[in-house]
PyMOL commands that place a pseudoatom at each C-alpha (Angstrom):
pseudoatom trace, name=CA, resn=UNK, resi=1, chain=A, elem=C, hetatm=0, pos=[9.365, 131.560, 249.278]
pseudoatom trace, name=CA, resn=UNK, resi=2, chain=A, elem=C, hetatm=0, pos=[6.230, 129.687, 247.811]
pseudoatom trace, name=CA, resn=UNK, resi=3, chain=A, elem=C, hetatm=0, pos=[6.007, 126.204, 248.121]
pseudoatom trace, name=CA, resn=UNK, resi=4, chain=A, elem=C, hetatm=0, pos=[5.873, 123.837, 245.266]
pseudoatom trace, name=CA, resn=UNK, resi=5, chain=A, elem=C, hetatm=0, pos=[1.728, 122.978, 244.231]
pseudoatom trace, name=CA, resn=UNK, resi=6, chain=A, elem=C, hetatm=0, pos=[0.931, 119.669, 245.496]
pseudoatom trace, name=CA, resn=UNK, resi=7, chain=A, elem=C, hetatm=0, pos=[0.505, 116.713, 242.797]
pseudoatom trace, name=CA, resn=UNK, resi=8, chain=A, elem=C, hetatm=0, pos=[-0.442, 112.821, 242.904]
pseudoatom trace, name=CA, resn=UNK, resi=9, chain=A, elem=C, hetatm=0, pos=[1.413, 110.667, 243.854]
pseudoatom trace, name=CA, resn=UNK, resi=10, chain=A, elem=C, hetatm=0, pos=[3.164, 108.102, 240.988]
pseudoatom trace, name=CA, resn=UNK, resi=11, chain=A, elem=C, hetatm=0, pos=[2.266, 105.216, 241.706]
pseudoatom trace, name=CA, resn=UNK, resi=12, chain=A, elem=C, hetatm=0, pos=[-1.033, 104.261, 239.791]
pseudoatom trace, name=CA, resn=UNK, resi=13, chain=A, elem=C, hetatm=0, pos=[-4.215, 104.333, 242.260]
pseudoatom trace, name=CA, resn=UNK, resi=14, chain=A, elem=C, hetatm=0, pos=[-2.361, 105.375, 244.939]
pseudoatom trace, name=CA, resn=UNK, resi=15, chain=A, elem=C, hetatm=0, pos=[-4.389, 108.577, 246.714]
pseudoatom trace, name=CA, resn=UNK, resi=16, chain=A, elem=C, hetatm=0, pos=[-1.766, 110.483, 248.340]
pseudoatom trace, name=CA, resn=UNK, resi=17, chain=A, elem=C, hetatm=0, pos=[-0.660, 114.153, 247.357]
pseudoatom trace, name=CA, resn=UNK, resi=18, chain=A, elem=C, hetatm=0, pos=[3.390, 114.768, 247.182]
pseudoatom trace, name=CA, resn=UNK, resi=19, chain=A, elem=C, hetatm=0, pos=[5.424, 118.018, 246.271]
pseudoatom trace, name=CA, resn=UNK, resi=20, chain=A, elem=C, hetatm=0, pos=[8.701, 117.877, 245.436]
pseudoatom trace, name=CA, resn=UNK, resi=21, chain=A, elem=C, hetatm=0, pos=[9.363, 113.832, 244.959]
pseudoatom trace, name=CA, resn=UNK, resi=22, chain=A, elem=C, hetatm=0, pos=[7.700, 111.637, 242.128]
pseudoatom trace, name=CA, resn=UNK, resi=23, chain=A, elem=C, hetatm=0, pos=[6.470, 108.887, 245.457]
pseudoatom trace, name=CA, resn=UNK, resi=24, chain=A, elem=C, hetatm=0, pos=[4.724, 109.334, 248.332]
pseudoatom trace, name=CA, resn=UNK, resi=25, chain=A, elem=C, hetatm=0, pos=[6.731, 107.703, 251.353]
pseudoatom trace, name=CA, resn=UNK, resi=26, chain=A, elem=C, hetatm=0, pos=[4.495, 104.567, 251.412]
pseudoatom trace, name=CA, resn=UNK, resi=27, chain=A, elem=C, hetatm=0, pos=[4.787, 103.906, 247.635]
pseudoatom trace, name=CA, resn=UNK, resi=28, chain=A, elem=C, hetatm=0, pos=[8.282, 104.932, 247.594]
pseudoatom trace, name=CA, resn=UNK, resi=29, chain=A, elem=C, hetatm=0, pos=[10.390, 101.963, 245.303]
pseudoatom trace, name=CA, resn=UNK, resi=30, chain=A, elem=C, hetatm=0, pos=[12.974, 100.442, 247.927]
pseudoatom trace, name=CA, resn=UNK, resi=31, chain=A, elem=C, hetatm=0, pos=[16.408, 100.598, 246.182]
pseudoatom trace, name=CA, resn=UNK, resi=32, chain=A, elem=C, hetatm=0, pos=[18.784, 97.611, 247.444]
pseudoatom trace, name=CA, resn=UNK, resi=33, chain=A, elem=C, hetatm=0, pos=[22.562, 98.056, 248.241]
pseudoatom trace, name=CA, resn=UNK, resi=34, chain=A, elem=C, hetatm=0, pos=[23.346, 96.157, 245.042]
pseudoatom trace, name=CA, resn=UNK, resi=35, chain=A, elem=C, hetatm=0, pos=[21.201, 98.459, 243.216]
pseudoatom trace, name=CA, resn=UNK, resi=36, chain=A, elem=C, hetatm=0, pos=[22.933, 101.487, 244.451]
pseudoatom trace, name=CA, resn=UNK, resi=37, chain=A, elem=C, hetatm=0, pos=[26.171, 99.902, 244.307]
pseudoatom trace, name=CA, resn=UNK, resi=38, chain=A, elem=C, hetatm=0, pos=[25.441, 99.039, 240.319]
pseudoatom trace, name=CA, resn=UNK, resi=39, chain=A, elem=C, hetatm=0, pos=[24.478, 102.564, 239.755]
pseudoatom trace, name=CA, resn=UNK, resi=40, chain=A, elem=C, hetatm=0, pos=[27.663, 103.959, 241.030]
pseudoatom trace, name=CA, resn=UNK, resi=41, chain=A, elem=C, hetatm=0, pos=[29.243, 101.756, 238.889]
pseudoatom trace, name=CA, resn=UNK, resi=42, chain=A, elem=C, hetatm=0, pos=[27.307, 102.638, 236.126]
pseudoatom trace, name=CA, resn=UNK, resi=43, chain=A, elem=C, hetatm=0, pos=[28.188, 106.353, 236.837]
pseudoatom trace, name=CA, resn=UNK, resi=44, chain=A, elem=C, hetatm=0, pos=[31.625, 106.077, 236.960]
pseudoatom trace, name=CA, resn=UNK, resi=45, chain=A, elem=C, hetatm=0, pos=[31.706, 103.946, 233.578]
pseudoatom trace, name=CA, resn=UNK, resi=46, chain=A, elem=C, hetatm=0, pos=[29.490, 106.421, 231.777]
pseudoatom trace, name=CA, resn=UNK, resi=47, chain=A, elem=C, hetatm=0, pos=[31.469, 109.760, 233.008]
pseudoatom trace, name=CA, resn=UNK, resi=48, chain=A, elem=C, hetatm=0, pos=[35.175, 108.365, 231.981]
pseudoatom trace, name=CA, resn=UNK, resi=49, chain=A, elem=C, hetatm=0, pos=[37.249, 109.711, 229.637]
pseudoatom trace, name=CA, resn=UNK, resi=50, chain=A, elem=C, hetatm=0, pos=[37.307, 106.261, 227.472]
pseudoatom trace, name=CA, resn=UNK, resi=51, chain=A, elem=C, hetatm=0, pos=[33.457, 105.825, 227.287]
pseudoatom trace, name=CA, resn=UNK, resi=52, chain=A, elem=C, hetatm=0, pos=[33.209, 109.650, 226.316]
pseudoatom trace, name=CA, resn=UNK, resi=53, chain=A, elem=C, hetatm=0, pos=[35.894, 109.388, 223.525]
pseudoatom trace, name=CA, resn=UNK, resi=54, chain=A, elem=C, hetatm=0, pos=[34.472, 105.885, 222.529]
pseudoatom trace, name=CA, resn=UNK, resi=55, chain=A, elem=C, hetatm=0, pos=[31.307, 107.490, 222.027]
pseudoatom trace, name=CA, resn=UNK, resi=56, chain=A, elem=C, hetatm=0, pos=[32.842, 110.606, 220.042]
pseudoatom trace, name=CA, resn=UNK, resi=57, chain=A, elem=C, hetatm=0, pos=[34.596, 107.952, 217.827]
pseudoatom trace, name=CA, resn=UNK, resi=58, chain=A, elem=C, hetatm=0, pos=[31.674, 106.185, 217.478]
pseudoatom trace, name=CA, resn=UNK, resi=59, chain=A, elem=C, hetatm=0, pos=[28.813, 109.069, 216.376]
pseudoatom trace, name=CA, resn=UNK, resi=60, chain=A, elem=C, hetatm=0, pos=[31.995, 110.343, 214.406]
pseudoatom trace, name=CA, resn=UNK, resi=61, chain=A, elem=C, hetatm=0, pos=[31.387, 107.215, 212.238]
pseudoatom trace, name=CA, resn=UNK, resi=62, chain=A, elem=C, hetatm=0, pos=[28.318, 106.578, 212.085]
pseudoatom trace, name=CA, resn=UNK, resi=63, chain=A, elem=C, hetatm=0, pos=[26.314, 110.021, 212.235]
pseudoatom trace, name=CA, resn=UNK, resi=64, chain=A, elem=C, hetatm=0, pos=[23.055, 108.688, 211.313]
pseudoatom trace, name=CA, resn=UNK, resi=65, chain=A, elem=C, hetatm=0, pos=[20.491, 106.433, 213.693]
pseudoatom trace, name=CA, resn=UNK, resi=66, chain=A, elem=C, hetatm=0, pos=[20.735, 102.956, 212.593]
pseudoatom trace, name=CA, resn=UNK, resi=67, chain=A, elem=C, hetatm=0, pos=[17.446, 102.515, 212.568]
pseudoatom trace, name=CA, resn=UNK, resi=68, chain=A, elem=C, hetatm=0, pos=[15.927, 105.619, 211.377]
pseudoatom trace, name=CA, resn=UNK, resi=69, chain=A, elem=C, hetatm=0, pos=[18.739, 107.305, 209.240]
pseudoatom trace, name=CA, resn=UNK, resi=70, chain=A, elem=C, hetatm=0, pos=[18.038, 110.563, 211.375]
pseudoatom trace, name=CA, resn=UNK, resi=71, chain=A, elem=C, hetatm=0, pos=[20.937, 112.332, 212.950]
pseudoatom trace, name=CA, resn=UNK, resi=72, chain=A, elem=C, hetatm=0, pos=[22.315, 110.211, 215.843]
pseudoatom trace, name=CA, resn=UNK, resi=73, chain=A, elem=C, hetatm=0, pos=[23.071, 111.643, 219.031]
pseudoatom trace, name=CA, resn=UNK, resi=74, chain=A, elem=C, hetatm=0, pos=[23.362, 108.612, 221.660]
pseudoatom trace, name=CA, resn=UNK, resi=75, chain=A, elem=C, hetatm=0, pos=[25.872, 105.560, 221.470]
pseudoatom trace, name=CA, resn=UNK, resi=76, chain=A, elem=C, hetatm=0, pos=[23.469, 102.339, 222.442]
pseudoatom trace, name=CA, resn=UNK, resi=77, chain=A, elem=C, hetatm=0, pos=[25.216, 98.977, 223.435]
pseudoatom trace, name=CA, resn=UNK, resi=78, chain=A, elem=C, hetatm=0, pos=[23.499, 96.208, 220.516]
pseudoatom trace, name=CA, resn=UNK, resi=79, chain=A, elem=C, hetatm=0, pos=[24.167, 93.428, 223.498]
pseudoatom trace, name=CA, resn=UNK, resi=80, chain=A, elem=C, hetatm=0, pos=[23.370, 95.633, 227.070]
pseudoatom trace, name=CA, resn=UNK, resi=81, chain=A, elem=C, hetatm=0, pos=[26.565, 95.665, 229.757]
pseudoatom trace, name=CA, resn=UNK, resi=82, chain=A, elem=C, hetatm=0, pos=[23.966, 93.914, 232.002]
pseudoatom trace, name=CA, resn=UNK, resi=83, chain=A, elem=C, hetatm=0, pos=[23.546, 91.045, 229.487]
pseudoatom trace, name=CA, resn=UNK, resi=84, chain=A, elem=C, hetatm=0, pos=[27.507, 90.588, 229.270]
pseudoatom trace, name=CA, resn=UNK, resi=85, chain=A, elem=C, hetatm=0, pos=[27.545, 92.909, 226.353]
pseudoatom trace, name=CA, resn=UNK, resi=86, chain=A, elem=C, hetatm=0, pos=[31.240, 94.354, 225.716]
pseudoatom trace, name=CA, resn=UNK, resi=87, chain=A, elem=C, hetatm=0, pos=[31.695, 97.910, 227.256]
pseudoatom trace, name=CA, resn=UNK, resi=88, chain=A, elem=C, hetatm=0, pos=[33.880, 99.803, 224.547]
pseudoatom trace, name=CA, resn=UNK, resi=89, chain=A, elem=C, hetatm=0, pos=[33.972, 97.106, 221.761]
pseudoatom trace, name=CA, resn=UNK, resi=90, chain=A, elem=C, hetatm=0, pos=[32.691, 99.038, 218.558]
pseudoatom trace, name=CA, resn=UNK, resi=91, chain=A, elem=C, hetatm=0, pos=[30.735, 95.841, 217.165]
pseudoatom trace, name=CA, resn=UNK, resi=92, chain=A, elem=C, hetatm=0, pos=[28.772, 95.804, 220.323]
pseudoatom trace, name=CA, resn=UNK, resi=93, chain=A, elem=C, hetatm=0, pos=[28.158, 100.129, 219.781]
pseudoatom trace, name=CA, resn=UNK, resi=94, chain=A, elem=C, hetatm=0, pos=[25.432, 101.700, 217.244]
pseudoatom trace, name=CA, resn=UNK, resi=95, chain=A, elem=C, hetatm=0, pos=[24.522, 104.902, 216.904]
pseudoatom trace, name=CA, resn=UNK, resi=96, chain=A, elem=C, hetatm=0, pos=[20.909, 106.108, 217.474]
pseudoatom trace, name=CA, resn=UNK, resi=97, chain=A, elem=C, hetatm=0, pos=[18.587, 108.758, 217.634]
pseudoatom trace, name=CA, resn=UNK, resi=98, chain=A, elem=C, hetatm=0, pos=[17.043, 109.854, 221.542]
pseudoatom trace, name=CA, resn=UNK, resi=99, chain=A, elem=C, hetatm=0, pos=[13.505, 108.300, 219.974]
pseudoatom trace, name=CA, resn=UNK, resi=100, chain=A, elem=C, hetatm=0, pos=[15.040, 105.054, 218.857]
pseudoatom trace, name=CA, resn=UNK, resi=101, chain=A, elem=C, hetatm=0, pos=[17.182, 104.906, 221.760]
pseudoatom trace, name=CA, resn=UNK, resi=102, chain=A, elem=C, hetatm=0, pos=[14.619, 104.750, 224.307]
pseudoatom trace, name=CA, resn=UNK, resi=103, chain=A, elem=C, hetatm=0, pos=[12.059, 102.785, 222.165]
pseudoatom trace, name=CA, resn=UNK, resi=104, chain=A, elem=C, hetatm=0, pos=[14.943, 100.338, 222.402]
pseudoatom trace, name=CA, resn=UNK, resi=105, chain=A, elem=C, hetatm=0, pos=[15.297, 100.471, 226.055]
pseudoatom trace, name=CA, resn=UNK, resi=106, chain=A, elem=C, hetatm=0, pos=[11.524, 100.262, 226.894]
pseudoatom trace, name=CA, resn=UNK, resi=107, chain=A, elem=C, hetatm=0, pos=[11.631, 96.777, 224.578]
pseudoatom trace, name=CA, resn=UNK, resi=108, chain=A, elem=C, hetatm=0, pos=[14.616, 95.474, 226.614]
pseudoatom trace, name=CA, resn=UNK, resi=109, chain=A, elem=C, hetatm=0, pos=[13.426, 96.715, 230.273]
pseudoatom trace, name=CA, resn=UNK, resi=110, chain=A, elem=C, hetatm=0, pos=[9.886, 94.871, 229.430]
pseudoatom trace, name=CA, resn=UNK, resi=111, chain=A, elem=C, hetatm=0, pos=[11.738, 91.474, 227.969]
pseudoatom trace, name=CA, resn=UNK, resi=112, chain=A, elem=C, hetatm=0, pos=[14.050, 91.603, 231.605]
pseudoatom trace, name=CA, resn=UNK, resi=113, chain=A, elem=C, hetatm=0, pos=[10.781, 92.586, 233.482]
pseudoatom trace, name=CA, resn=UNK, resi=114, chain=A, elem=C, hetatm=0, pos=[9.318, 88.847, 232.186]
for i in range(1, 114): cmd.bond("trace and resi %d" % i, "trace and resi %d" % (i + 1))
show_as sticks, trace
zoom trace
């Protein structure tokens, strides 16, 4: 079976050559417990059955991105879980399109990153 065509490496200026992974081993991002711990939790949260009928009840109500008018298809948290936003309260929910949704998330991850 062919092997998959070698391609830089990620990480900007960084020379190496990987194949299968985004990294190379040196430029690899070191994940802490706590950050593998908060991802689990973040799984578990995201895959139960009251976040998925939260978020059915939610696009069921408002269909249409709040900022955009298009047709929603992701549930965003207004105040993040991370900031000590509220989980499943509906004030703290909007509706949004994929494009707002991660425009959105690239503003907050940059404000955090500060």
């Amino acid at each position: 079976m062919p092997q998959a065509p070698y391609k830089p490496c990620a990480k900007a200026g960084c020379p190496n050559l990987v194949r299968q992974v985004r990294y190379c081993d040196t430029c690899k991002p070191k994940m802490s417990r706590a950050s593998r711990v908060d991802q689990k939790v973040r799984k578990r949260f995201y895959n139960s059955k009251t976040w998925k009928y939260t978020r059915i009840e939610q696009l069921s109500l408002e269909p249409l991105c709040r900022s955009c008018r298009r047709l929603a298809n992701e549930v965003d948290h207004i105040v993040p879980i991370s900031l000590g936003g509220q989980e499943i309260d509906p004030n703290n929910l909007q509706s949004l399109c994929k494009r707002c949704h991660s425009k959105k998330t690239l503003e907050e991850n940059s404000l955090n990153a500060r």
